[in-house]
C-alpha positions, 0 to 999 in steps of 0.5 A: 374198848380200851378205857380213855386216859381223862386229863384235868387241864389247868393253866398252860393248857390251852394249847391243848384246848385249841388242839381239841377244837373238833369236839367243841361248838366252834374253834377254841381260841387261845385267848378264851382258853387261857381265861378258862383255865386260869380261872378258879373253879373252871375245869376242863377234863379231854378223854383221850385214846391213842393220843387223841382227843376224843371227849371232853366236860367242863365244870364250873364251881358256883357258890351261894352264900346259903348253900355252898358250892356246887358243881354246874356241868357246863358242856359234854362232848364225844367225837361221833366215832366213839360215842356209846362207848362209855367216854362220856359216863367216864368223863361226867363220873371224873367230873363228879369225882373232881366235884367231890374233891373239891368240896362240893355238895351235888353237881347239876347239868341242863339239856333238851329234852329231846337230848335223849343220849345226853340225858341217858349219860347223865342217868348212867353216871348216876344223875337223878331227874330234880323237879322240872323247872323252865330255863330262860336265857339271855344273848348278849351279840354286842359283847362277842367278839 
């Protein structure tokens, strides 16, 4: 399979966000977009092949007073026709690159245990299992627009 050329999108990018709406939960809107990529220490890398998206990762930059900052792998996502092809270790191993550049001292990401491809990415992209630890979370419907 021919590599996926990885695109880092910035400001004035949505358009491209929005094009590549298929691989995400739900469609992308311009307004969130835009609010994405502006923001300092958002990142949006989309894998594409013969011109279409076909895989993208978010990371966003977190920093604490005591120990720096560290990229948080936020989403991965590959079209189901280009799965197990290596597009999603690419585009997690760009972003750990782009961590690097950045100045970050690790990356992490959380999924479902039972995410079994997921997490066979994240291995083969070089992530090593932490600690075991419980993830508890919060929904805020009102704030939705």
């Amino acid at each position: 399979m021919t590599s996926p050329e990885i695109r880092h999108l910035g400001p004035g990018d949505a358009e491209q966000v929005m094009a590549a709406s298929a691989l995400l939960d739900g469609p992308a809107t311009e307004e969130w977009s835009t609010l994405f990529l502006d923001r300092q220490g958002h990142h949006i890398l989309i894998a594409y092949l013969d011109g279409g998206a076909v895989g993208f990762v978010t990371g966003v930059e977190t920093t604490h007073p005591d120990k720096g900052t560290e990229m948080f792998l936020y989403e991965l996502s590959v079209a189901e026709t280009h799965r197990r092809s290596g597009i999603g270790r690419a585009l997690v191993t760009a972003l750990g690159e782009l961590a690097i550049e950045r100045g970050c001292y690790g990356m992490w990401v959380a999924t479902e245990v039972g995410n079994l491809a997921a997490i066979a990415t994240y291995r083969a992209a070089g992530a090593a299992d932490p600690e075991p630890f419980v993830t508890l979370s919060w929904d805020f419907p009102e704030t939705r627009s």
